[in-house]
Structures are given as structure tokens and as C-alpha cells.
C-alpha positions, 0 to 999 in steps of 0.5 A: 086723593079723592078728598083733592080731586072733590075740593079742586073740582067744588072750588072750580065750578064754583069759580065758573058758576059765579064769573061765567054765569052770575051765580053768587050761590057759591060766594061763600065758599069762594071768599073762605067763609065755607069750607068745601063739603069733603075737607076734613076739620082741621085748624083755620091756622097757617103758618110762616116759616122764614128761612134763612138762605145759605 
């Protein structure tokens, strides 16, 4: 919960930082190239699931 929370509030100032003020400081982190300094190294895969619907 703590990791979440530490996540959500880096990506949000981050957000702020850059459109609020100019900062481009955080602009990696923003596109993806960085990940948050609390997430854990897990795999860059996502995956797709198609469900047939009923």
C-alpha cells in the first residue's frame, strides 16, 4: 500500500512540476523512461487478454 501511495504522489508532482511550473526535471519519469524510485523490478511486458463476450 505504502509502495502505491509513494508511486501515485512521485508520478503527481512530477505531473505538477512539469505543466504547473516548467520543470522538465521529471520528464523521464513522465514518458516511461524512469520508473518511480519505490517500484519494485518487475518485467517491462504488458499483456492483452481478449474475452469473448457470452
Amino acid at each position: 500500500m505504502i509502495t502505491r501511495r509513494r508511486t501515485a504522489t512521485s508520478c503527481t508532482v512530477a505531473f505538477f512540476r512539469r505543466y504547473l511550473m516548467g520543470d522538465t526535471s521529471a520528464e523521464a519519469l513522465l514518458t516511461g523512461r524512469e520508473k518511480p524510485p519505490d517500484v519494485p523490478d518487475v518485467p517491462d511486458v504488458v499483456k492483452v487478454e481478449y474475452v469473448k463476450p457470452h
